[in-house]
N, C-alpha and C positions, 0 to 999 in steps of 0.2 A: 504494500500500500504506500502508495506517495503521499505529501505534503496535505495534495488535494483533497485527497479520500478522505483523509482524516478530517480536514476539516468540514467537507461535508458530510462526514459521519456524524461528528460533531453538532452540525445543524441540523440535521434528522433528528439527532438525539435530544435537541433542545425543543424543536416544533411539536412531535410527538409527547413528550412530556409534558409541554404548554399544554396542549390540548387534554392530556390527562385530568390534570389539576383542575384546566376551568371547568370539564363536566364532573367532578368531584365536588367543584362550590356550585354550580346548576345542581345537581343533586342534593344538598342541604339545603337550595333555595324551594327546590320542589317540594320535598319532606316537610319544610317551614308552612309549605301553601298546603301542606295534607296532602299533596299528589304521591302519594308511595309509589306507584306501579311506574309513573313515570322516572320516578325518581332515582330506582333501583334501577331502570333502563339506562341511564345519564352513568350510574355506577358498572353497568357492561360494557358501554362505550369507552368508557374510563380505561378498564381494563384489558380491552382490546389495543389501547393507544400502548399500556404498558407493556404489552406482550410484543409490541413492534421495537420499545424501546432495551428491552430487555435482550431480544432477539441483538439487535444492532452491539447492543454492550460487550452480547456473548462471543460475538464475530470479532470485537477488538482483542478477549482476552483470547480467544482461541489463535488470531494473530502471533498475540507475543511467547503463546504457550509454545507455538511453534519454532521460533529461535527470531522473529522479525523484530527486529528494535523500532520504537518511534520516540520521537520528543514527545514527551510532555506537554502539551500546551496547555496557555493558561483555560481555552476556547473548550478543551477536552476535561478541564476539573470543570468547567462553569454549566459543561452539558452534563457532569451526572452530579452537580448539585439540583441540579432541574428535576432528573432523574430520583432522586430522593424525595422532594421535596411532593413531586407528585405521588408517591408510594405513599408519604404518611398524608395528605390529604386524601386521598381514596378511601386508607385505615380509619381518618377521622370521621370522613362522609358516611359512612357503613355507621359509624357508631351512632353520628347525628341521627340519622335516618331513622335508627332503632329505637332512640329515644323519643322522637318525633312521634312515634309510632307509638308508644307505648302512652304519654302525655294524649295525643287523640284519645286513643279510647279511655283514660281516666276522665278528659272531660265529656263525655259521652256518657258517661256514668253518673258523674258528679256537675256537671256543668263546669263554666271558665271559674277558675278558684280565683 
C-alpha cells in the first residue's frame, strides 16, 4: 500500500465512522420521540457503517501483520479515534434506547411523573 491508500483508507475510515455515530444520536433522538422500531433501525444502520469500518481496520492490521511497514500518520490515529468514538456511541445509543423504552411504558402505567 502507498502513501495514497493509506490515506484514503484513512478517509473511508473517518466517513464510515461519521456516519456510524450520527445514526447512533438519530437513534437516541428516535427512542426520545418513543419511535423504538425506528430507532433500533438507525442502530443497524449504525452497525453496518461499523462493520465496513472494522473490515477496512482489519485490512490495515492484516497489512503490517504481513511484514508491510507504513508511517504512522497523524490522519490514520485521527481515523480510529473516529472509529472509537463511534463504537461507544452505538454502546451508548443501545443503552439510551433501553431506557427510553423502559420510562415509556412506566409512564403508561403511571402517567408523566
Amino acid at each position: 500500500m502507498n502513501e495514497v491508500d493509506y490515506q484514503e483508507t484513512a478517509f473511508q475510515l473517518i466517513l464510515s465512522a461519521g456516519n456510524a455515530k450520527a445514526m447512533s444520536f438519530k437513534a437516541i433522538n428516535l427512542a426520545k420521540a418513543n419511535k423504538f422500531e425506528e430507532a433500533y433501525k438507525c442502530l443497524e444502520e449504525a452497525e453496518k457503517e461499523l462493520e465496513t469500518v472494522h473490515s477496512l481496520q482489519f485490512g490495515l492490521i492484516q497489512k503490517e501483520a504481513e511484514g508491510e511497514k507504513n508511517d504512522i500518520s497523524v490522519l490514520l490515529i485521527h481515523s480510529q479515534d473516529h472509529f472509537m468514538d463511534s463504537l461507544l456511541a452505538k454502546d451508548m445509543a443501545k443503552e439510551f434506547i433501553q431506557l427510553y423504552e423502559r420510562m415509556n411504558k412506566i409512564e403508561k402505567i403511571f402517567g408523566n411523573l
